[in-house]
N, CA, C, O and CB atoms as a CASP TS submission, in Angstrom:
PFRMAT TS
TARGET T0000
AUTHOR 0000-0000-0000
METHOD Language model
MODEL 1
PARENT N/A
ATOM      1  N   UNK     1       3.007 -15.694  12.563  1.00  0.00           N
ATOM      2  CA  UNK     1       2.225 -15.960  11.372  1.00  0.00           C
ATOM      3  C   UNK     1       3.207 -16.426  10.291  1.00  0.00           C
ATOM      4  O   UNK     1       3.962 -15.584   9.802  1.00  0.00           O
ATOM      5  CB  UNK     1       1.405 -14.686  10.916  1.00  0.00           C
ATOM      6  N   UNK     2       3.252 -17.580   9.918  1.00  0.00           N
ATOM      7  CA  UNK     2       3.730 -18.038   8.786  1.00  0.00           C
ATOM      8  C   UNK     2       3.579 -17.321   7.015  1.00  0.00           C
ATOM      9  O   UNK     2       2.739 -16.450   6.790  1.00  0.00           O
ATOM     10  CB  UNK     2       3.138 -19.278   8.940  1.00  0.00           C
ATOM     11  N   UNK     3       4.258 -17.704   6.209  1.00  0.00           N
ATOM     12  CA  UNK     3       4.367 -17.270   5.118  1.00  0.00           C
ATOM     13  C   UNK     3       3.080 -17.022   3.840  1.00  0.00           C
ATOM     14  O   UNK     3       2.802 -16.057   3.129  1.00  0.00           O
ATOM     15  CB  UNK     3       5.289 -18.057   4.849  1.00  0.00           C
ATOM     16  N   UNK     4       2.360 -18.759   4.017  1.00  0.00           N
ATOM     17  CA  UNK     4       1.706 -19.224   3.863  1.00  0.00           C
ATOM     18  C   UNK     4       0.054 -18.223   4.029  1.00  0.00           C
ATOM     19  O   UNK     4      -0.626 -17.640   3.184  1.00  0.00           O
ATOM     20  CB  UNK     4       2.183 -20.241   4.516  1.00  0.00           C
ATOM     21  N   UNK     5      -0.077 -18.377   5.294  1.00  0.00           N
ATOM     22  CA  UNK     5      -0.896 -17.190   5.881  1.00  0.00           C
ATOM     23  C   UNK     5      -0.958 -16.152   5.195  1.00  0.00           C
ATOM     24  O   UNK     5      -1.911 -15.970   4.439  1.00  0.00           O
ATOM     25  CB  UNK     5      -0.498 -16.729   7.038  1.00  0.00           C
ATOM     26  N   UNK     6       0.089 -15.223   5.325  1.00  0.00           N
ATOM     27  CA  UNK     6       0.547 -14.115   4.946  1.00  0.00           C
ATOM     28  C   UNK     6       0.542 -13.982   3.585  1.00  0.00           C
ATOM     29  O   UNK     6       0.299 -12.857   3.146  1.00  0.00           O
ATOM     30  CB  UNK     6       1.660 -13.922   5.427  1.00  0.00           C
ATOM     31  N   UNK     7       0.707 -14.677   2.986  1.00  0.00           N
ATOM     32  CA  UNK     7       0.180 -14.880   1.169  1.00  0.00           C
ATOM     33  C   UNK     7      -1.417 -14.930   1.274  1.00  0.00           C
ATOM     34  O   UNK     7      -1.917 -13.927   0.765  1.00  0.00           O
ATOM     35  CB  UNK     7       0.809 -16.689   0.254  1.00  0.00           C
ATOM     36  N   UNK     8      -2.029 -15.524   1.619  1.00  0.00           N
ATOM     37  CA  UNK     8      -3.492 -15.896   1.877  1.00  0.00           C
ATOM     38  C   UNK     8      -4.056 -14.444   1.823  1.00  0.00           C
ATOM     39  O   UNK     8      -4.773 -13.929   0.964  1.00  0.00           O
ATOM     40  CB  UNK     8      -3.812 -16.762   3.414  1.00  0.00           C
ATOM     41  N   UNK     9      -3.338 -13.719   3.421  1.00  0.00           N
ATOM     42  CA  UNK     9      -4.106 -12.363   3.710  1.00  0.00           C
ATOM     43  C   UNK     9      -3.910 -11.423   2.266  1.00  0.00           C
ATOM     44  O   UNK     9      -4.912 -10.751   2.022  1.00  0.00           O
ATOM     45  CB  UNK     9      -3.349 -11.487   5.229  1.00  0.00           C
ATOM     46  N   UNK    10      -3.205 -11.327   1.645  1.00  0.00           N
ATOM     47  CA  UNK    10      -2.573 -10.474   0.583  1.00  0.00           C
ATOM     48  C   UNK    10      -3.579 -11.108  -0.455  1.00  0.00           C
ATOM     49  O   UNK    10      -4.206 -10.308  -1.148  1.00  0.00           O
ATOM     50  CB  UNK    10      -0.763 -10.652   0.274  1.00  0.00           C
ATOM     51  N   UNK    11      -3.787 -12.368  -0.625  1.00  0.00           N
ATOM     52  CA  UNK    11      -4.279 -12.715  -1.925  1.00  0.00           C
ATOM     53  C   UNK    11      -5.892 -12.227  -1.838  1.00  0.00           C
ATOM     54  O   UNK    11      -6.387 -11.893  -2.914  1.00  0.00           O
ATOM     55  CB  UNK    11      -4.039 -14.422  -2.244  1.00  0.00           C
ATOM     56  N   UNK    12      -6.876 -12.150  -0.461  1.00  0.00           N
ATOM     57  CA  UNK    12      -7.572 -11.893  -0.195  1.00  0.00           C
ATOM     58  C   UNK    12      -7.886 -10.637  -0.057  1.00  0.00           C
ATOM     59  O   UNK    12      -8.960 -10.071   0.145  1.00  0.00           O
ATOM     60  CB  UNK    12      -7.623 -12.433   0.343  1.00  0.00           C
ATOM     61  N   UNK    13      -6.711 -10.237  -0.203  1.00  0.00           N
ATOM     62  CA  UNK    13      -6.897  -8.510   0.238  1.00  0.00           C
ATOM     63  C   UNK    13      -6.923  -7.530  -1.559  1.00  0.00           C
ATOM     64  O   UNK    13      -7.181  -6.405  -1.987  1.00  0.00           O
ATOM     65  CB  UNK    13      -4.929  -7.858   1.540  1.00  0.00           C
ATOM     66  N   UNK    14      -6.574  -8.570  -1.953  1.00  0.00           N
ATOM     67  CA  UNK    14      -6.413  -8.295  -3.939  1.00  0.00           C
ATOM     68  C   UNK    14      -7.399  -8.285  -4.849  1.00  0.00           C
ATOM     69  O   UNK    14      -7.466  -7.623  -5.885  1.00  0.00           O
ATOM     70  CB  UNK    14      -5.653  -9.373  -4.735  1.00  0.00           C
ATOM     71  N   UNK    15      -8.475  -9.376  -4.219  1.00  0.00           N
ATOM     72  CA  UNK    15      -9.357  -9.505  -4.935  1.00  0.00           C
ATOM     73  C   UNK    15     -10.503  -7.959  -4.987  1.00  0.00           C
ATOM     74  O   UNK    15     -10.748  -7.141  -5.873  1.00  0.00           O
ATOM     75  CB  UNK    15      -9.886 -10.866  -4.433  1.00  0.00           C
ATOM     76  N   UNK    16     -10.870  -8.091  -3.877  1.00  0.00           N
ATOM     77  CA  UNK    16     -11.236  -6.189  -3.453  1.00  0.00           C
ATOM     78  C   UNK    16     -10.939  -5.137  -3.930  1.00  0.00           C
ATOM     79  O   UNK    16     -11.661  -4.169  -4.165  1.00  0.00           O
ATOM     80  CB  UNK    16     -10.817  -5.650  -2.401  1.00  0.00           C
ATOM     81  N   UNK    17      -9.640  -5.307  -4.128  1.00  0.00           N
ATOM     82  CA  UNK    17      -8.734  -4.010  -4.547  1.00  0.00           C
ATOM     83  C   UNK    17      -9.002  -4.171  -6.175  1.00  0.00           C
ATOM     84  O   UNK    17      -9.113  -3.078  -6.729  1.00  0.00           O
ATOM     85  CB  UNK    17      -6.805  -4.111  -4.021  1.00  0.00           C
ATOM     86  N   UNK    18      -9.119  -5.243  -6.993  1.00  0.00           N
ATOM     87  CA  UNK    18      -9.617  -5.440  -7.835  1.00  0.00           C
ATOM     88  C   UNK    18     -10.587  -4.876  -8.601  1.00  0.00           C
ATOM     89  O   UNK    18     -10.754  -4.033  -9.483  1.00  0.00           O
ATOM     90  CB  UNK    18      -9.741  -6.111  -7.625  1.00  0.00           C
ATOM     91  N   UNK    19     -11.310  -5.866  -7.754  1.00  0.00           N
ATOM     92  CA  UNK    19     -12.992  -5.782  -8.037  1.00  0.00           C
ATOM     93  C   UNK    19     -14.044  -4.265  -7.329  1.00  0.00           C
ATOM     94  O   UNK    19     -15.137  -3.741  -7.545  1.00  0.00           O
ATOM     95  CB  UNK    19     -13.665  -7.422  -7.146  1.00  0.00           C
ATOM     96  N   UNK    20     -12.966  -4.094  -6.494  1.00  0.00           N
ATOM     97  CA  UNK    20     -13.222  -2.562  -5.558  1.00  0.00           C
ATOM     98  C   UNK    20     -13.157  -1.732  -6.030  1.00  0.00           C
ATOM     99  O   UNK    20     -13.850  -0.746  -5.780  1.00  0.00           O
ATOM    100  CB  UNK    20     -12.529  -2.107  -4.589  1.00  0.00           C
ATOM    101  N   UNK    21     -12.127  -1.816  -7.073  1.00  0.00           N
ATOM    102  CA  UNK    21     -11.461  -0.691  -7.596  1.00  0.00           C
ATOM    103  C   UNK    21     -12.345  -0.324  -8.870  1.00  0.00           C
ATOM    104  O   UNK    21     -12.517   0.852  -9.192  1.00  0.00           O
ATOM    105  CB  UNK    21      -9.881  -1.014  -7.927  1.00  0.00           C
ATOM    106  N   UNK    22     -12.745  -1.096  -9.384  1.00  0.00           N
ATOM    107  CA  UNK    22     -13.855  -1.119 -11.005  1.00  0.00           C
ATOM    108  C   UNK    22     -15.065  -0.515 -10.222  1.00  0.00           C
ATOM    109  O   UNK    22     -15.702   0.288 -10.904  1.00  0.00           O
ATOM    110  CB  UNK    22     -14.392  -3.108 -11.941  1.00  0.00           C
ATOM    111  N   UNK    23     -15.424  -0.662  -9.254  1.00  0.00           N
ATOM    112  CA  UNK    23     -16.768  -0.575  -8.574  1.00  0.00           C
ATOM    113  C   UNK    23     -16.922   0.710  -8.260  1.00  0.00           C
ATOM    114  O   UNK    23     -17.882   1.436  -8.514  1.00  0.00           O
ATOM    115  CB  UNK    23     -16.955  -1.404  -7.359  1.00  0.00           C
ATOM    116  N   UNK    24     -15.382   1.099  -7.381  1.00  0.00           N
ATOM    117  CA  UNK    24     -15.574   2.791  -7.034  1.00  0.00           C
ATOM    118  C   UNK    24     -14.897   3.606  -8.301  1.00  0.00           C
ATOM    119  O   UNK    24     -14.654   4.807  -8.182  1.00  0.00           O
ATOM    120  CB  UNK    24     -14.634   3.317  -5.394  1.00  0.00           C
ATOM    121  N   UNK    25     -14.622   2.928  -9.457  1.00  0.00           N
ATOM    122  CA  UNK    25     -14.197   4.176 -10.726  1.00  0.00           C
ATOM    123  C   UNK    25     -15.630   4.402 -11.345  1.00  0.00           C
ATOM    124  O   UNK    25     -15.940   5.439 -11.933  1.00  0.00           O
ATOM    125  CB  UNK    25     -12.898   3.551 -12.210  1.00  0.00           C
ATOM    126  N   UNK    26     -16.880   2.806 -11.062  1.00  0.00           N
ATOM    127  CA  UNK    26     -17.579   3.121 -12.181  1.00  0.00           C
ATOM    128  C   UNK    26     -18.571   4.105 -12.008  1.00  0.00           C
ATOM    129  O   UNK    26     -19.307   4.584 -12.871  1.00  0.00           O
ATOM    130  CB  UNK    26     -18.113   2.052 -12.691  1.00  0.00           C
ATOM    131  N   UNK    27     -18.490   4.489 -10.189  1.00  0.00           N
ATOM    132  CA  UNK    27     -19.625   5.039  -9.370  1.00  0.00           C
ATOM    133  C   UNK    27     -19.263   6.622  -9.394  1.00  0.00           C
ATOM    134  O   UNK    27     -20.091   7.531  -9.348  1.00  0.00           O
ATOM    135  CB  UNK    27     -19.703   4.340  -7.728  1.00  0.00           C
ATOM    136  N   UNK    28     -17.945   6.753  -9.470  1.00  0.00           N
ATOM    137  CA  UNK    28     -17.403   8.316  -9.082  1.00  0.00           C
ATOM    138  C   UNK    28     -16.902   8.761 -10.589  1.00  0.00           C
ATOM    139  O   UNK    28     -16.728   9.950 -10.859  1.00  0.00           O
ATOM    140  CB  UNK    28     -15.894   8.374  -7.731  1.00  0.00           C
ATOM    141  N   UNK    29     -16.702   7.793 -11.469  1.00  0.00           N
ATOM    142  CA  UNK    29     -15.953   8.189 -12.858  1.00  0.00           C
ATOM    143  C   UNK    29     -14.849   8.886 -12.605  1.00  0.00           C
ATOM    144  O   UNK    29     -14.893   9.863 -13.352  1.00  0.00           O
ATOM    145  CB  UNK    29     -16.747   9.042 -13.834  1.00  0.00           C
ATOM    146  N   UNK    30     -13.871   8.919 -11.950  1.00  0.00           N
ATOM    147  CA  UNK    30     -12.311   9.244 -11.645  1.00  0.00           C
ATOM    148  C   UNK    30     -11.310   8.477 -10.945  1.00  0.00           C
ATOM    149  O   UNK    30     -11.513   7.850  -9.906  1.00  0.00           O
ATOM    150  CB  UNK    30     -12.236  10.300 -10.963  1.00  0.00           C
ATOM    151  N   UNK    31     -10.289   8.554 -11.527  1.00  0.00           N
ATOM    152  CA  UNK    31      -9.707   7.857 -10.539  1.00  0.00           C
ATOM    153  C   UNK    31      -8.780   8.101  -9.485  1.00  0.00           C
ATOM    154  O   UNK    31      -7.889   7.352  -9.084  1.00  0.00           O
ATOM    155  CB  UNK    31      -9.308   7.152 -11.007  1.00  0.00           C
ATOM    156  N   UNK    32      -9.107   9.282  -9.066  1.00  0.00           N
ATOM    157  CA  UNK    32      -8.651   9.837  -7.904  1.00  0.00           C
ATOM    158  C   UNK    32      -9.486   9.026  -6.354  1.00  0.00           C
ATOM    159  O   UNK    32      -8.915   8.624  -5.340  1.00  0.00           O
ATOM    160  CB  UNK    32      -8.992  11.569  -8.136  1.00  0.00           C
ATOM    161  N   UNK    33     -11.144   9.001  -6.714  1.00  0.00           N
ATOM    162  CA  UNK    33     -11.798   8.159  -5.459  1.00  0.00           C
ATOM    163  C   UNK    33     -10.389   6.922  -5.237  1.00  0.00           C
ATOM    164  O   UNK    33      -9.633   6.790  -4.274  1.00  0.00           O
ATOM    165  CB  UNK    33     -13.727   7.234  -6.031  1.00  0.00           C
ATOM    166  N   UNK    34     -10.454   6.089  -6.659  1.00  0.00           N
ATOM    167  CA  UNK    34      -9.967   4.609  -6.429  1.00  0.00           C
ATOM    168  C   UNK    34      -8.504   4.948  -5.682  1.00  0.00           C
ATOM    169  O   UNK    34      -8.238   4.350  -4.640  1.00  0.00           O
ATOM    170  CB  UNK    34      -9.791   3.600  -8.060  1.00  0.00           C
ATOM    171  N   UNK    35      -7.656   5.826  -6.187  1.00  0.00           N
ATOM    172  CA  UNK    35      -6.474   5.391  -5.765  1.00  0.00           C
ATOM    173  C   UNK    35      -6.624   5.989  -3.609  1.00  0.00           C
ATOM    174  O   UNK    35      -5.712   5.896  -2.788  1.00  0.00           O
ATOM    175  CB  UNK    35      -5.029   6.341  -7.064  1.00  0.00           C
ATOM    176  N   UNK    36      -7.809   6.436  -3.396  1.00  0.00           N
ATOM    177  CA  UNK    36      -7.839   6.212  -2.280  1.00  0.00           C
ATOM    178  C   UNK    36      -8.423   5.090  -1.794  1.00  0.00           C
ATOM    179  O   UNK    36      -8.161   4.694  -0.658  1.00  0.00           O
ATOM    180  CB  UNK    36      -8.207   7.063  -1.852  1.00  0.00           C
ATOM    181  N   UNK    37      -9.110   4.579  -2.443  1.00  0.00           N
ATOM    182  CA  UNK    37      -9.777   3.569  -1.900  1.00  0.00           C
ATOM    183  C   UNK    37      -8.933   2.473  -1.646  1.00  0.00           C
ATOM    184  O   UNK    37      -9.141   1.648  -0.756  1.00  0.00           O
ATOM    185  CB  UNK    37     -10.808   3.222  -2.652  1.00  0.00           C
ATOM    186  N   UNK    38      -7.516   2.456  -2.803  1.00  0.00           N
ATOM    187  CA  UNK    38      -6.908   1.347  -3.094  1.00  0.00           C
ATOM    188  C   UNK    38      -5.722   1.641  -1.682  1.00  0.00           C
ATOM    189  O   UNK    38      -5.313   0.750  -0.937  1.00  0.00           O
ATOM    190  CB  UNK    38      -6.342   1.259  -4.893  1.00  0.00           C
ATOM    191  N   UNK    39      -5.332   3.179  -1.592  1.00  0.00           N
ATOM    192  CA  UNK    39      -4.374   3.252  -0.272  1.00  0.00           C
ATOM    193  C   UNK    39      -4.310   3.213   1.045  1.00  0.00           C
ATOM    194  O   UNK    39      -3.389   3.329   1.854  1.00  0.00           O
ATOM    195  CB  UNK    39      -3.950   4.001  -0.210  1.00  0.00           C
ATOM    196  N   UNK    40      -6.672   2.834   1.205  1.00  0.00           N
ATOM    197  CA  UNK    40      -7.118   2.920   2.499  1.00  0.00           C
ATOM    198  C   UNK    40      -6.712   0.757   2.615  1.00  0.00           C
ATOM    199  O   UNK    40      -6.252   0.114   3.559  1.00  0.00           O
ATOM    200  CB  UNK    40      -9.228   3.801   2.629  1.00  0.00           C
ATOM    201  N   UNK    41      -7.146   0.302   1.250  1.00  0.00           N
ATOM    202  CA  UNK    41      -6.487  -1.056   1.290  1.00  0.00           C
ATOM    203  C   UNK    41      -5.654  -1.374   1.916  1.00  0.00           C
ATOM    204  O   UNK    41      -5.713  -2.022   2.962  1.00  0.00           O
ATOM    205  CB  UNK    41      -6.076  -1.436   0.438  1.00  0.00           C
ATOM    206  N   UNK    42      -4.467  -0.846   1.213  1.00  0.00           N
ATOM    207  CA  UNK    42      -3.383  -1.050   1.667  1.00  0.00           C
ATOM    208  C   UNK    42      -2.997  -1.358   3.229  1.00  0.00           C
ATOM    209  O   UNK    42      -2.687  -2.424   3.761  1.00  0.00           O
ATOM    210  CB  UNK    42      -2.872  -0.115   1.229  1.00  0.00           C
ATOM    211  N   UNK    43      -3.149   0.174   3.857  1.00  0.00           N
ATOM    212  CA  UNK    43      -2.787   0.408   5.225  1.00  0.00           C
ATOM    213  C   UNK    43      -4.024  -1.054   5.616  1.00  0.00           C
ATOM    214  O   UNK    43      -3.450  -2.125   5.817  1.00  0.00           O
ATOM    215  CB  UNK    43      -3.132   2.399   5.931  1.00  0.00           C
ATOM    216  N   UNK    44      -4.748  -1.068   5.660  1.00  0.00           N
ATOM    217  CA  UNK    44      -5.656  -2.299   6.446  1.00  0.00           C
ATOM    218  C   UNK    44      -5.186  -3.482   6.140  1.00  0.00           C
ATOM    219  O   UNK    44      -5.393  -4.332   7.005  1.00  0.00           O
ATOM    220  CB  UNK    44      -7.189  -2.413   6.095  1.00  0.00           C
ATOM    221  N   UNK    45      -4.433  -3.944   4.889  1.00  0.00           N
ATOM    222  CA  UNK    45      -3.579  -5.071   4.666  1.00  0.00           C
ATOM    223  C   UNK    45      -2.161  -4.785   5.110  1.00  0.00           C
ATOM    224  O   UNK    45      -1.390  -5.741   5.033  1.00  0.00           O
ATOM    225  CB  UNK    45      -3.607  -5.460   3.227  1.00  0.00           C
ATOM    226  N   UNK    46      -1.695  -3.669   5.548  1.00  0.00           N
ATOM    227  CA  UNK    46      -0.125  -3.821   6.347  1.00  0.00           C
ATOM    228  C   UNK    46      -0.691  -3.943   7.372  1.00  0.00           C
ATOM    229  O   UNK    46       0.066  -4.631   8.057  1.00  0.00           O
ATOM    230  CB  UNK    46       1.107  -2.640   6.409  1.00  0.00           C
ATOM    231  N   UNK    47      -1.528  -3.721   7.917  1.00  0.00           N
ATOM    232  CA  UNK    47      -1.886  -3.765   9.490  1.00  0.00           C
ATOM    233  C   UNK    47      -2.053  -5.283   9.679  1.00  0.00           C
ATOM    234  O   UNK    47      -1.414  -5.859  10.559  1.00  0.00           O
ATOM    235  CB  UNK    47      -3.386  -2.857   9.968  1.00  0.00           C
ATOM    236  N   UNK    48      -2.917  -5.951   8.851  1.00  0.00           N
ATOM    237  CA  UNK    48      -2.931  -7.451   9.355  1.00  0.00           C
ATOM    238  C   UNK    48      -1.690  -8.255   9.255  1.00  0.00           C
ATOM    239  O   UNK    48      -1.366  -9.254   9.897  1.00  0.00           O
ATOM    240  CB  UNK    48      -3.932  -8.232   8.603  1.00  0.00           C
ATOM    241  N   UNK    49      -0.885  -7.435   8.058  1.00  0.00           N
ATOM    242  CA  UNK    49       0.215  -8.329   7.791  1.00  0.00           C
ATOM    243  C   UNK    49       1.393  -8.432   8.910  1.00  0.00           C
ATOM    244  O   UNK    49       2.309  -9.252   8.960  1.00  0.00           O
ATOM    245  CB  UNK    49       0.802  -7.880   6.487  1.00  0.00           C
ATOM    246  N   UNK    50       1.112  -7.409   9.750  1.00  0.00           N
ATOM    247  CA  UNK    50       2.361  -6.805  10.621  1.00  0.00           C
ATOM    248  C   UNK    50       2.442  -7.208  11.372  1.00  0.00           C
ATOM    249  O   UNK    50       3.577  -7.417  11.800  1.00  0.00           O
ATOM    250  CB  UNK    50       2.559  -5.740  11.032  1.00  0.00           C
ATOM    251  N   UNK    51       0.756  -7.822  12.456  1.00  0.00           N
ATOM    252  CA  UNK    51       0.553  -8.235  13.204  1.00  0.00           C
ATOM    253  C   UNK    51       1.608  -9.533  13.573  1.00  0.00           C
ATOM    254  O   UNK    51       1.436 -10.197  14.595  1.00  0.00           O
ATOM    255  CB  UNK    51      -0.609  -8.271  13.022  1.00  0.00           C
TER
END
């Protein structure tokens, strides 16, 4: 997998984490949900990236 790619998956994987992240603070009002939500991100974006 090229560089290129690999920017793509990340840039795609940001927008979520973003927009994910406003979505599960505004639903739970803490931000303890988000920073899991944001570290379940993560691991699913190292996993594609690793590949």
């Amino acid at each position: 997998m090229d560089i290129s790619r690999k920017l793509g998956i990340l840039i795609f994987c940001g927008v979520p984490a973003i927009i994910g992240g406003g979505i599960v603070y505004g639903i739970f009002g803490s931000y303890t949900p988000v920073f899991i939500y944001e570290v379940l991100l993560l691991f699913v974006a190292g996993g594609i990236i690793s590949k």
